[in-house]
C-alpha positions in Angstrom: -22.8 28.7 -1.5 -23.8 24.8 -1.0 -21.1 22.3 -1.9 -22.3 20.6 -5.0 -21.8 16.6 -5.6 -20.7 15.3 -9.1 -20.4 11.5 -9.8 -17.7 10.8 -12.4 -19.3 9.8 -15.3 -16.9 10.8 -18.7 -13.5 10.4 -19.1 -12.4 14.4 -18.6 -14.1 13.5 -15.0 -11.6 10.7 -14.2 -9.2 12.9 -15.0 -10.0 15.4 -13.1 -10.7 13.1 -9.5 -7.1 11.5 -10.3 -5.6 15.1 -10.5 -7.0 16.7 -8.0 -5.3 15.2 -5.5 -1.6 16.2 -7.7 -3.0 20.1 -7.2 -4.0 20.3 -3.9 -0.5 19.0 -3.0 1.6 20.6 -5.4 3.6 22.9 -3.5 3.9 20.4 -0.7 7.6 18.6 -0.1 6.0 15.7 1.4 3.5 14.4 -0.8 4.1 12.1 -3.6 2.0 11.9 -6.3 -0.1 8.6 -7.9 1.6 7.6 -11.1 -1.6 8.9 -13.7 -1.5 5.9 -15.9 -2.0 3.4 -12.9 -4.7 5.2 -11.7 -6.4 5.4 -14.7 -5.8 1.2 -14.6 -7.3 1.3 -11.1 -10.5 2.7 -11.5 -11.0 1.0 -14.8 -13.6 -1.4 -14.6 -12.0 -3.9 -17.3 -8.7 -3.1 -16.6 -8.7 -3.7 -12.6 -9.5 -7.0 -11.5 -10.8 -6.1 -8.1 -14.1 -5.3 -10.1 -14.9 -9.0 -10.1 -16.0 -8.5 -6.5 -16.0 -5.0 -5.6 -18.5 -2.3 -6.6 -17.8 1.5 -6.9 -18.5 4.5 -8.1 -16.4 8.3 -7.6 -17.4 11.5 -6.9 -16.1 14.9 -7.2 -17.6 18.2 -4.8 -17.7 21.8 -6.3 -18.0 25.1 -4.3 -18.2 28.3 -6.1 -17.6 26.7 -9.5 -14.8 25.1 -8.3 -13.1 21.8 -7.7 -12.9 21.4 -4.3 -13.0 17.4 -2.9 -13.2 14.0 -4.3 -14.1 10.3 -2.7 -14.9 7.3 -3.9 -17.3 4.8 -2.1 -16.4 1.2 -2.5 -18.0 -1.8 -1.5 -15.6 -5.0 -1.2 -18.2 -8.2 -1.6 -15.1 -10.6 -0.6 -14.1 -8.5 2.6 -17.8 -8.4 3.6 -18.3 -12.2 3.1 -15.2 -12.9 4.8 -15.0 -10.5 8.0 -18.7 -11.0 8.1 -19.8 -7.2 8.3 -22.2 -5.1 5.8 -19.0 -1.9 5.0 -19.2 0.7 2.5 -15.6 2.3 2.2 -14.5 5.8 1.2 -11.2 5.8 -0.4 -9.4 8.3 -2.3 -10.4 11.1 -0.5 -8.8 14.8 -0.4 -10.6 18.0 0.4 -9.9 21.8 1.3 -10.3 22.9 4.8 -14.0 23.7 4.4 -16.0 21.2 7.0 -19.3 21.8 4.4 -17.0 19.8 2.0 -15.6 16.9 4.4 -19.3 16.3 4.9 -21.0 16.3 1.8 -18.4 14.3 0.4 -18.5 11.9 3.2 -22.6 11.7 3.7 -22.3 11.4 -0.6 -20.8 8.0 1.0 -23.1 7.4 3.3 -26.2 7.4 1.5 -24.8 5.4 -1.3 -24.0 3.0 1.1 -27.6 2.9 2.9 -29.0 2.1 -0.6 -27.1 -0.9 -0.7 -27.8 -1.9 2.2 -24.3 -1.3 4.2 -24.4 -0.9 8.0 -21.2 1.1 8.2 -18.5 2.8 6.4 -14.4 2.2 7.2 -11.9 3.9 5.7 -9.6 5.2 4.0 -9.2 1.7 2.2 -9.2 0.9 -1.5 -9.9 -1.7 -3.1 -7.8 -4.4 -2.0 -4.1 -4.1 0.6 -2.9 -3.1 -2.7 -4.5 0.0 -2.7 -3.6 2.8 0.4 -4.9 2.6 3.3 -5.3 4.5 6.2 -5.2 8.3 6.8 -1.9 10.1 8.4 -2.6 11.1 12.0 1.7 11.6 12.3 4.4 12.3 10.4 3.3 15.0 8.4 6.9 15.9 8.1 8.2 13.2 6.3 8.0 12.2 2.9 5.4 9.7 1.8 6.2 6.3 -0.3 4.4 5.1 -3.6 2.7 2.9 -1.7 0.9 5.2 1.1 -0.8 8.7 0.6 -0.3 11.7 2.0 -3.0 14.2 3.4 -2.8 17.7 5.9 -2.9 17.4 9.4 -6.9 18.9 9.2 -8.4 15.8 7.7 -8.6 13.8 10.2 -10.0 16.7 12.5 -13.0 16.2 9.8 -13.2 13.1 10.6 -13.5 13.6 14.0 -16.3 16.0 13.5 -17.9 13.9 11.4 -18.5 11.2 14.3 -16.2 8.9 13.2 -13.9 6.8 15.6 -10.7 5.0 15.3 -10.5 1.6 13.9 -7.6 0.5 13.5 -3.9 2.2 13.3 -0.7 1.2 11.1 2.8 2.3 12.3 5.8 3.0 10.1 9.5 2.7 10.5 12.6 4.0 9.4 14.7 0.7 9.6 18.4 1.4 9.8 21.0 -0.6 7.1 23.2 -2.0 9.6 27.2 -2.0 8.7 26.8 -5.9 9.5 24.4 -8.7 9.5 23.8 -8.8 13.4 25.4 -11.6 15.2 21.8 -13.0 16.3 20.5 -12.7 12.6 23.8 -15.1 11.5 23.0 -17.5 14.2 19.6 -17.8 13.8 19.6 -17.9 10.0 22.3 -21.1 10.2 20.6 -23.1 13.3 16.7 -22.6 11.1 17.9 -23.5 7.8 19.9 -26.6 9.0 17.0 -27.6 10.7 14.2 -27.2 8.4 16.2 -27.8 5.1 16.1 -24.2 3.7 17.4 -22.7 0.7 17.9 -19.4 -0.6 16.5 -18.7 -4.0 18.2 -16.2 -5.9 16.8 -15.1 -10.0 18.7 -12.7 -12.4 15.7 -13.4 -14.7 12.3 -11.8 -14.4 11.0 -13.9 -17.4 12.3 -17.2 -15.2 11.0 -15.7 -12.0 7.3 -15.0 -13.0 7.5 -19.1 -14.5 8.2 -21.1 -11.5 7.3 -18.9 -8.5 4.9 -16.1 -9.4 1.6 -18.2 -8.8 3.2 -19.0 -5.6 4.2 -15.8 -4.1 0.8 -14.5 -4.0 -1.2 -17.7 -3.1 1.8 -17.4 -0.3 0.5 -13.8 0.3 -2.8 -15.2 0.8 -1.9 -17.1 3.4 0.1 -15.2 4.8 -2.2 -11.9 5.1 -5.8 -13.4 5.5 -5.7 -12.5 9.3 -4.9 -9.0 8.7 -7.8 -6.6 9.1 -9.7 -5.8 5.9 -8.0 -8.2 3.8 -9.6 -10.5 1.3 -8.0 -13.0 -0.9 -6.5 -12.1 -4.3 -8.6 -14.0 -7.0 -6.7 -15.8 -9.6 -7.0 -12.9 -12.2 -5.8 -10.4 -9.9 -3.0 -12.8 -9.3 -2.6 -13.0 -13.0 -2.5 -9.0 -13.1 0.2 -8.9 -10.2 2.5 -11.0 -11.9 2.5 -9.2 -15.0 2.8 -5.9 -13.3 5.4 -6.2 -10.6 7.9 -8.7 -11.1 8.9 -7.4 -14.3 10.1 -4.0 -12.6 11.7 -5.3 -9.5 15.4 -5.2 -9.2 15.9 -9.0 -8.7 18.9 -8.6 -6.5 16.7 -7.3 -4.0 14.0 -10.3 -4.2 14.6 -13.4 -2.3 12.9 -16.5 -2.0 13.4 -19.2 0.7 12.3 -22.6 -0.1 11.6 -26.2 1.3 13.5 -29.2 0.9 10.9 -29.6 -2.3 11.5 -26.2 -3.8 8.0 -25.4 -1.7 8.0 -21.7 -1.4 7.6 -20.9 2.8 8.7 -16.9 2.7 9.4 -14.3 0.5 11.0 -10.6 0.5 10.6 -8.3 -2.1 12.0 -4.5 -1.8 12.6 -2.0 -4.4 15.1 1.8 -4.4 12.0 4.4 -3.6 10.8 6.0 -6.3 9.4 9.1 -4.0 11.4 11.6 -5.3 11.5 10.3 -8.9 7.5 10.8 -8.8 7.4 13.8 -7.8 9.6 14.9 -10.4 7.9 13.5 -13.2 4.8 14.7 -11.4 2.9 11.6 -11.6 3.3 11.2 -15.3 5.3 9.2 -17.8 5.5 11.2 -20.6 6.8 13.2 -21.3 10.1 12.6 -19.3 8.9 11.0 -16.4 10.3 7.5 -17.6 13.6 9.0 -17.1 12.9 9.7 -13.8 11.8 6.3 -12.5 14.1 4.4 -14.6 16.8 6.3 -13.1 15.4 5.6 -9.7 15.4 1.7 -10.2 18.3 1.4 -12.2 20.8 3.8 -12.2 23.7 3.9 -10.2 22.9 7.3 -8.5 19.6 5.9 -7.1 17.8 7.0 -4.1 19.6 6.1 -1.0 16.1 4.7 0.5 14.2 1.6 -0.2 10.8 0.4 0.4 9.9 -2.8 1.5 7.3 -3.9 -0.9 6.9 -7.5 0.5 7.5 -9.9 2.9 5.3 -12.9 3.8 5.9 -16.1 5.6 4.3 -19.1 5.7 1.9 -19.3 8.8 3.8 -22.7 10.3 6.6 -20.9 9.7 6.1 -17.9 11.1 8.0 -17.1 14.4 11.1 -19.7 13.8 13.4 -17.2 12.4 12.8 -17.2 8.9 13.0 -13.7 8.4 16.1 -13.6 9.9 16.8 -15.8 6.7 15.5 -13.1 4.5 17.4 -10.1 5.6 20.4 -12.3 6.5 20.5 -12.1 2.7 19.7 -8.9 1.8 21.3 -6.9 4.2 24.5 -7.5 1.8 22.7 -6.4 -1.4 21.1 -2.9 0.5 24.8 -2.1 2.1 26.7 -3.2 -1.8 23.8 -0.5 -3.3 24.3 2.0 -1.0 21.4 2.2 1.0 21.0 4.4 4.3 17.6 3.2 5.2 14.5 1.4 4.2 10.9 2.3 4.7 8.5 -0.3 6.6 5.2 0.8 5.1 2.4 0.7 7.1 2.0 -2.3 9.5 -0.9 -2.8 11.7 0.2 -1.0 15.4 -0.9 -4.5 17.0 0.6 -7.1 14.4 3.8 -7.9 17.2 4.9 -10.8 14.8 6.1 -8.5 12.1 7.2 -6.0 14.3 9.7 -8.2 15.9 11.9 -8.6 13.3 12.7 -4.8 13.7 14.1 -6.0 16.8 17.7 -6.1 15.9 17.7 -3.1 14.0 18.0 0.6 14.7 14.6 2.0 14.0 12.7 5.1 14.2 8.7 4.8 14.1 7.8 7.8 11.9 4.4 7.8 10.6 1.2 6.8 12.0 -1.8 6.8 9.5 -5.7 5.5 10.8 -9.0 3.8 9.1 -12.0 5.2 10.7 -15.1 3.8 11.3 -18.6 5.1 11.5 -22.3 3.5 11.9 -24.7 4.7 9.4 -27.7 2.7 10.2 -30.8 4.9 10.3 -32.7 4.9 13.9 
């Protein structure tokens, strides 16, 4: 039978495109699952303040009577402006091995994006760099982070199919707690903050935190991120939105901020314990003892013995002097005190060589690759 399209429309919808992705992975050890509520935040058109320049609407594909795929098609007005190209994104997407659903899902997509008059469709991207991005293409043996998804080896054979090409790729790393700060990261930490007048900022409160640098650690992601590919500037009520959502939940032992001599912030690094396993056994919901799950992750003594890296950003005339020697110079002490083995990278664009040097001194393992894919859809 013919795949059928569905555009979400009600709430029991919603529900079902969030979930979808939870039961097609179920039984897999690798996939972690989107927290419910802050999806149902994400794709709220109040709630989410990407809506002030993006555009979207989700669909769902049924075969048989069945649930079988979902996408949603995205257009970022910002990112367009800014990189200067006409992109509809898909995002979101999962399907079953069944190329008849790939591709209605993905010409759904399409043809949405044709009406409004988009040249050519990129993805898997969300919203914003604060949503996933990128599809895996390696690594489908290791567990996935909260901030990445997860999908089988076959998808991006779809793609493929589909005509799609590569368009960019993101690495990740296992990055190895060393026993010590390394000699070089001492030295180098000492010689840059003697000779640009650095200090360490250090907050036990998130209250205090949020008051005198929160504004400033996302107008310093701003800067820090608008080369990267895609990215397009956080307005000031998604700033607004971050603050409130974030800082609040971080362990602040594991946040540091370095500072000019006029309390200027010029670099930031924010990690967190992973809350991987913890969502998968609350299953992507809070209630009605998920809580406990991801409270015990983030606070508890017997946490997870991995971190993420959530966060680190440097001042462009900064960048390349050492200053994130600086960072981990200082938080190399909290990971080893808290027991950490390793920490997760996250993705990082394959050809961003700043960020990856500051693996350089580390024992690290590149695990995952994941890929956005791009496609022309302009009618001949």
């Amino acid at each position: 039978m013919a795949v059928t399209i569905k555009k979400v429309i009600t709430k029991r919808d919603l529900k079902k495109f969030i979930r979808f992705n939870y039961e097609l992975y179920k039984k897999n050890p690798y996939s972690v699952p989107d927290l419910y509520d802050d999806m149902l935040n994400t794709f709220n058109r109040r709630k989410n303040a990407a809506f002030e320049f993006c555009e979207a609407d989700y669909f769902l594909a049924y075969k048989n009577g069945k649930l079988v795929g979902r996408v949603a098609a995205i257009i970022n007005h910002r990112a367009n402006e800014k990189w200067n190209c006409n992109n509809v994104r898909f995002g979101w997407i999962d399907f079953i091995d069944d190329p008849e659903v790939s591709e209605a899902l993905i010409k759904t997509v399409e043809e949405w994006g044709r009406q409004r008059g988009m040249s050519r469709v990129v993805g898997p991207l969300g919203f914003t760099d604060f949503d996933a991005e990128g599809m895996l293409v390696e690594g489908f043996d290791q567990l996935s982070t909260m901030a990445t998804t997860y999908n089988y080896p076959y998808y991006s054979k779809h793609m493929e199919r589909l005509g799609f090409e590569k368009d960019v790729d993101w690495v990740e790393y296992k990055i190895f707690i060393p026993d010590a700060i390394p000699d070089k990261h001492k030295r180098i930490s000492e010689l840059i903050q003697r000779k640009y007048n650095l200090k360490i900022k250090k907050y036990t409160s998130s209250r205090k935190i949020a008051e005198e640098y929160g504004q400033a650690i996302f107008e310093l992601m701003n800067e820090a991120y608008s080369p990267l590919y895609g990215y397009s500037p956080l307005s000031q009520r998604q700033i607004d939105q971050y603050v409130k959502m974030y800082l609040p939940i971080v362990d602040l032992r594991m946040v540091t901020l370095i500072t000019d001599a006029d309390d200027r912030l010029v670099a930031v690094g924010i990690s967190m314990p992973s809350l991987s396993e913890a969502l998968q056994k609350s299953h992507g919901r809070l209630l009605p003892f998920g809580w406990y799950y991801l409270l015990k992750a983030l606070f508890m003594k017997r946490r997870a013995k991995v971190l993420d890296l959530l966060l680190v950003a440097v001042k462009p005339e900064y960048q390349n002097k050492g200053i994130n020697a600086l960072l981990f110079s200082d938080l190399i002490p909290v990971y080893q005190k808290l027991g950490f083995v390793y920490a997760e990278s996250n993705p990082e664009l394959e050809m961003n060589g700043k960020v990856q040097a500051q693996w350089d001194y580390f024992r690290t393992e590149q695990h995952k690759r994941r890929r956005a894919f791009i496609k022309d859809i302009r009618l001949n």
